[in-house]
N, C-alpha and C positions, 0 to 999 in steps of 0.2 A: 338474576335481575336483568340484565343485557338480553337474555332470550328473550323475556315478560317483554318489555319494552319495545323490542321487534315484534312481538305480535301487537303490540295495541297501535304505537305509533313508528309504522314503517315506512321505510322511504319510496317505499313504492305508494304512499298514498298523497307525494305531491304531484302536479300537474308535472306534461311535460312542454315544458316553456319554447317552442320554436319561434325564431327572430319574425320568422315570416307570417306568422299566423298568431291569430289575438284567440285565445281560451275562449271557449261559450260558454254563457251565463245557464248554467244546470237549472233543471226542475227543482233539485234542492235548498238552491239558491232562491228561487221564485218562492219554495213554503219558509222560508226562513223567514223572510220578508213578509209572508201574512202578518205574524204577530204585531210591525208594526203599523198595518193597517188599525187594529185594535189601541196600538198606543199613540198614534196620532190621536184619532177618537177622544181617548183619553184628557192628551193636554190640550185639546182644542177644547174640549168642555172643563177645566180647571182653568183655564184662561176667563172664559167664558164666567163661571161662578166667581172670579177672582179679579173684578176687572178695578182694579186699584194699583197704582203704583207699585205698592208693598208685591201684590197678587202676578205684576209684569214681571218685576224683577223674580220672583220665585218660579214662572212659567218661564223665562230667560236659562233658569237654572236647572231648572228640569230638562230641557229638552237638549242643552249644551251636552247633558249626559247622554240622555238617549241617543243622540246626535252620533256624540263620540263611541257608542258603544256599537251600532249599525256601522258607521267607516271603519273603527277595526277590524271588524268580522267582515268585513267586504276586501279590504286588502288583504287579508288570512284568506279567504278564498281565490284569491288572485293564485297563490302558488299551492293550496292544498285544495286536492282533488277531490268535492262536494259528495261526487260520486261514487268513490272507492267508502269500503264500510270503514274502515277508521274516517276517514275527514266526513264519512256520514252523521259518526257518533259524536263528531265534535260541533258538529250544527247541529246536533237537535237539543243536546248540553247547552251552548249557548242558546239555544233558541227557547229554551225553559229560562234560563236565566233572565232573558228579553222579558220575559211574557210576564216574572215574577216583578222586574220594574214598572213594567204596564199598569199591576196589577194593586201595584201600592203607587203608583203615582197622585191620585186623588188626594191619599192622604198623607204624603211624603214629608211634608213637615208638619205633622199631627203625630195618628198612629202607629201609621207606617214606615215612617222614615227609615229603622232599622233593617226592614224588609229591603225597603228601596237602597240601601246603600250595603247592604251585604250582596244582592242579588247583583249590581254595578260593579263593586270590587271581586266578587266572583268570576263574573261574567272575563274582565279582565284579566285578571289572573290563570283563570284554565285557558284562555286562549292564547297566552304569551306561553305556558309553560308546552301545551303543546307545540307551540311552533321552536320552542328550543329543542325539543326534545326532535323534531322531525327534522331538523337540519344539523342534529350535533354534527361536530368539526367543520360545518361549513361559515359560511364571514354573516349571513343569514341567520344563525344559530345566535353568532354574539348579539348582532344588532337584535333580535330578540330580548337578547337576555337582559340588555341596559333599558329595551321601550319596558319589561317587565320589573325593572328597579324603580322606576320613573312610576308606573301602575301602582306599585307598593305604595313609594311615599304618597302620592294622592290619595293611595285607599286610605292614609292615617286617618285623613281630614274627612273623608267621608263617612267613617267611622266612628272619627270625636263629635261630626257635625250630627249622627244620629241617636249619640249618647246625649248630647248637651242643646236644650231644646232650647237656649238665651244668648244660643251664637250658632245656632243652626247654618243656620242664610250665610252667614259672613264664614264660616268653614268651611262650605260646599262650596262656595265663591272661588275659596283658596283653592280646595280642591279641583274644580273645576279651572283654572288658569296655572297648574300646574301641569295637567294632564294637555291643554290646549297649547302651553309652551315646548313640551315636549319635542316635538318634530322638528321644531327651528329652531334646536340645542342641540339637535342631534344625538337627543338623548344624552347629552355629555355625564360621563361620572370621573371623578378623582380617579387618579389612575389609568382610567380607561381612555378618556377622551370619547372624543363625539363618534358618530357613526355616520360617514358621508350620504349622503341623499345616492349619489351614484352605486353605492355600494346597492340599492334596494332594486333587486332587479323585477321591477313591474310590468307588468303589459299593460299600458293605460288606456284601450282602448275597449278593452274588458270592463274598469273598473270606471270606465266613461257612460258604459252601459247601465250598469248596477246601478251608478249616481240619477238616469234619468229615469229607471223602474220606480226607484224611491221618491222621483220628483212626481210620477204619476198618481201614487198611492198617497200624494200630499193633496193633489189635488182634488185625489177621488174625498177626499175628507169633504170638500167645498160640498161636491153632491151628495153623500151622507147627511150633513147639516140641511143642506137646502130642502131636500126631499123629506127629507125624516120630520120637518117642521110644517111641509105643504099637508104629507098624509093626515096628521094629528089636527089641522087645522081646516077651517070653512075659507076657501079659495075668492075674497071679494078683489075686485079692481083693484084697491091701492097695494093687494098683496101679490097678486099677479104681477105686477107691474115689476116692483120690488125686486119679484121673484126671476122677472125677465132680466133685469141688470144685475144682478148677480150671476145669474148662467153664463150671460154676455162676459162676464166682467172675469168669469175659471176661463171661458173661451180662449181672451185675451192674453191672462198670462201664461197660456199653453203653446199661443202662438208666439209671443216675441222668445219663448225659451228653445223652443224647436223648431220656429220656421228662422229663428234670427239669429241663435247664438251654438245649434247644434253643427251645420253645417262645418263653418271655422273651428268648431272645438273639436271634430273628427280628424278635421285636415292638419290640423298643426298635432294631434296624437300618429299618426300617419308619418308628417316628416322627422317630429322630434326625437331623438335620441336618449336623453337623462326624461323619459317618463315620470318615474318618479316624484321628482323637483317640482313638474307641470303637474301630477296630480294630487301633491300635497297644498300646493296655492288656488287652484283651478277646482278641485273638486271635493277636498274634503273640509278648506276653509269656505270660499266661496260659495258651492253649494246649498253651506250648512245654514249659511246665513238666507238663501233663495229658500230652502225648503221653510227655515222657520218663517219666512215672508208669507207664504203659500199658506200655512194653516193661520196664520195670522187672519189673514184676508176670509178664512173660510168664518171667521171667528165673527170678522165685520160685517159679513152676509149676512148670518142669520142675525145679528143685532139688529141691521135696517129692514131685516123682511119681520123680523117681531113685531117692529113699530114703525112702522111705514109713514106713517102721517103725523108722528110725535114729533116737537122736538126736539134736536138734536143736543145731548148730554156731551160734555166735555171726552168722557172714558168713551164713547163712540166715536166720535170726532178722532179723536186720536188714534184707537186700534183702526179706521178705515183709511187713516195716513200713511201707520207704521205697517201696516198688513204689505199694501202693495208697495211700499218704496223700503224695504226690508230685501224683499226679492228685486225690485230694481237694484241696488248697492250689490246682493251677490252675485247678477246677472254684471253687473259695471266690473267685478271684480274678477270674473270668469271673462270677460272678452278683454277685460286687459292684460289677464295671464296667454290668454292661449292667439288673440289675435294683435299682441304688442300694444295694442293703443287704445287710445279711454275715449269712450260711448260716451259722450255729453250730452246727447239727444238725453239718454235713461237719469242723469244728473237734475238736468232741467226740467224732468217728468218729478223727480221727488221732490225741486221747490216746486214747482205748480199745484202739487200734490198739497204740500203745506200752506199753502195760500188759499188753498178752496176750503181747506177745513177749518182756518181762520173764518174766511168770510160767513161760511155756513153758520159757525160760532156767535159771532157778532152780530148778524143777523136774524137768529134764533129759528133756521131753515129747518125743515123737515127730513127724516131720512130717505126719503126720494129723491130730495134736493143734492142730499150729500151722496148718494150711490149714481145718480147719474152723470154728478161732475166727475165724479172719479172715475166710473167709465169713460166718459167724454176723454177724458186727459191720456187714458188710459190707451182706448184707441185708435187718436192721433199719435200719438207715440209707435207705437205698432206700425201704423202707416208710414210715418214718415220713413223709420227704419225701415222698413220692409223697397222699399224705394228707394233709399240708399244700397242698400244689398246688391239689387238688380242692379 
């Protein structure tokens, strides 16, 4: 058994971790990450056919998974080596697992749920177990072994939640806020106690990269949507139009997240020392909450480029508020982790944000009306920030 074991998961298949130098993000790592090109896709159109409360809250719940299940596999590849064929075999295991969620997420509280929450709990499980198995005796090994108790009991709930179709929603909920309390418990178990964040020896400059790969593939979703609605469609003025504030408007959040928030979040990975800590708050909460902002937005695009000249329905109104100032709050959350102090410019951008989709409301405006304010706000915002920078 200890032979077997060295041949599948050897330790020669983690990185080797120098103080001075940040890991490069592999080719493997790049096709991992296809799949969820695909499950973006996905929950931007389950969003989309679901645009109801009930349908936010369950697209909330979806994607907190997906969420969670890409940042584990992305700090797993922080110390196992993508490249070497064991941590090859362990990203393409996961990366079926991905694709299996992707692939029941449509119907994840229908048909699929079972799919979707075995393929999650899996996902989980073989990637804790191999990272214990690849650091036995080291303090890495344990702290595996408690985030993998923590996996388990979550998988109860996603389990019962896909056995029991009349508390579905409210067991993946639990599930899902067990698995998100994890890391700021330190994993704690009776007996064991918690597992210090210092303890997790990260190179966060690595997994600073991986976070903005996945912010691009969020974005790429905006142009999937946009494009994929122009082809299938007769191209008049009020669609063009539409279609120009909405490009404008991927433009916009591409700029304030890399011309305004990447810089300081490189430079404080740079000086910082407990990594870790900074990319547990900074990239895998904060993020999580930007990227879901990103498909959000991509969700409100094609709604105003559908109907351009309609007006404006409540569930649009609302997904073109929550889209961009979703990713404003992760973006306010990430520069107050990594540059100490809070963006009120990006604060004062989501009331202004909630004020125009009032008035558009009350007004009974058009979705031209409602995509250009929000560009507008959008912007100046970018601007001003971009000139405080300087």
């Amino acid at each position: 058994m200890p032979s077997m074991l060295h041949r599948l998961v050897p330790s020669s298949a983690l990185r080797t971790l120098d103080p001075e130098q940040t890991p490069h993000v592999t080719t493997m790592e790049l096709f991992f990450d296809l799949v969820y090109v695909f499950t973006i896709i996905q929950l931007s159109h389950y969003l989309l056919e679901h645009a109801t409360w009930l349908g936010a809250l369950e697209y909330v719940t979806l994607f907190a998974a997906v969420w969670w299940a890409w940042n584990y596999t992305a700090w797993a590849a922080n110390w196992v080596n993508p490249d070497h064929p064991s941590g090859r075999g362990l990203m393409v295991v996961l990366m079926g697992c991905a694709l299996l969620m992707a692939v029941a997420a449509p119907q994840a509280f229908s048909d699929r749920a079972g799919l979707f929450a075995i393929a999650y709990v899996a996902m989980a499980l073989i990637r804790a177990g191999y990272m214990v198995l690849i650091f036995r005796g080291q303090v890495m090994g344990r702290n595996y072994a408690q985030l993998g108790l923590w996996s388990a009991i979550s998988g109860v709930f996603w389990i019962l939640g896909a056995l029991i179709e009349t508390v579905r929603l409210e067991l993946w909920i639990v599930a899902v806020l067990i698995d998100y309390a994890g890391p700021y418990a330190g994993f704690w178990l009776p007996g064991k106690g918690a597992t210090p964040m210092s303890s997790w020896t990260l190179r966060g400059l690595h997994l600073f990269e991986r976070n903005q790969l996945i912010f691009i593939i969020a974005l790429g979703e905006s142009i999937l949507l946009l494009g994929g609605y122009l082809v299938s469609h007769e191209i008049h003025f009020d669609i063009g139009l539409a279609a120009l504030i909405g490009f404008l408007l991927i433009v916009t959040l591409w700029w304030v997240y890399f011309v305004d928030l990447s810089e300081p979040g490189e430079q404080r990975f740079e000086h910082e020392t407990d990594h870790a800590s900074l990319a547990r708050a900074g990239l895998a909460y904060a993020h999580g909450v930007a990227v879901c902002g990103a498909i959000v937005t991509a969700v409100a695009i094609e709604m105003i480029v559908a109907h351009p000249l309609d007006p404006i329905h409540v569930e649009t109104a609302l997904i073109a508020f929550a889209g961009p100032s979703l990713f404003l709050l992760g973006c306010t959350i990430f520069h107050r982790v990594t540059a100490e102090r809070l963006r009120a410019l990006y604060l004062l951008a989501v009331v202004a944000l909630a004020a125009w989709a009032w008035v558009v409301l009350s007004l009974h405006l058009n979705g031209l009306w409602l995509g250009a304010g929000v560009l507008l706000i959008m912007m100046t915002m970018a601007a001003l920030g971009h000139q405080r920078v300087k």
